[in-house]
C-alpha positions in Angstrom: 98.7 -22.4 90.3 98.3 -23.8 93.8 98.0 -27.3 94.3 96.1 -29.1 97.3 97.3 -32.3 99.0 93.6 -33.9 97.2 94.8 -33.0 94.0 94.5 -35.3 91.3 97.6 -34.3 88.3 96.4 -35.5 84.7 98.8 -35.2 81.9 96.9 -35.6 78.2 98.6 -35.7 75.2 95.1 -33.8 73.8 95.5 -30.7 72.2 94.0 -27.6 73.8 94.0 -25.6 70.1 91.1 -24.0 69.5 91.0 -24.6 66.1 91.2 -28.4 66.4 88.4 -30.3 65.3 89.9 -33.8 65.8 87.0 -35.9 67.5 89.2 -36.4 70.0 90.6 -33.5 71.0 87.3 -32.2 71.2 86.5 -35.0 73.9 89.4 -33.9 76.2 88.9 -30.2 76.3 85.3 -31.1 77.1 85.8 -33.3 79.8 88.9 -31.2 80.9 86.6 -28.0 81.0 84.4 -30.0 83.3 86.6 -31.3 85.6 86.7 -29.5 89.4 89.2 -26.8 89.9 89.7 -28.0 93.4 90.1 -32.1 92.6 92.1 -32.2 89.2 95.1 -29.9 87.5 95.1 -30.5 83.9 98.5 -30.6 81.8 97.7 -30.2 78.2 99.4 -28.8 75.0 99.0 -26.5 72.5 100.4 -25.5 69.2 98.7 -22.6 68.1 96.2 -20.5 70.5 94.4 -22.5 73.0 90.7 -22.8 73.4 89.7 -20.0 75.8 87.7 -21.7 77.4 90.6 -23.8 78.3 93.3 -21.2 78.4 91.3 -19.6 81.0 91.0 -22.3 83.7 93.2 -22.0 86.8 93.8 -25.6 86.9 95.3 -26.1 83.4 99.0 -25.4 82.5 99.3 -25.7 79.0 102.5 -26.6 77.3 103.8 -25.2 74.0 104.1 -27.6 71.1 106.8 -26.5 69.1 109.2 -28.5 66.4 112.0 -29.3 68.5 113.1 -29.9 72.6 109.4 -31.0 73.8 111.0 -33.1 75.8 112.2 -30.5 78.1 109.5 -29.0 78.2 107.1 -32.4 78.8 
């Protein structure tokens, strides 16, 4: 992942599971599927698989979740 001098970094807590149905959530990996590849890079977590729709965007790193040492990782 490349980023550009313009780029605009948002970290969200939001989850990027697929399977999540929390309102908001669902809110986040809308906007965040919106957002313009060449503007914004998206950091977002996940604890199971990720919504491909989200998974597949070149601007989003996505984070494992896991029980312990998400600090590091954050």
């Amino acid at each position: 992942m490349t980023q550009h001098p313009a780029q605009i970094i948002v970290f969200t807590p939001s989850f990027a599971d697929g399977g999540d149905s929390n309102a908001q959530n669902l809110t986040v990996k809308e906007v965040v599927s919106r957002l313009s590849p060449d503007r914004f890079r998206v950091i977002m977590l996940h604890e199971g698989f990720p919504d491909p729709r989200i998974a597949k965007l070149e601007n989003v790193q996505l984070i494992p979740w896991q029980r312990h040492g998400n600090t590091l990782r954050c």
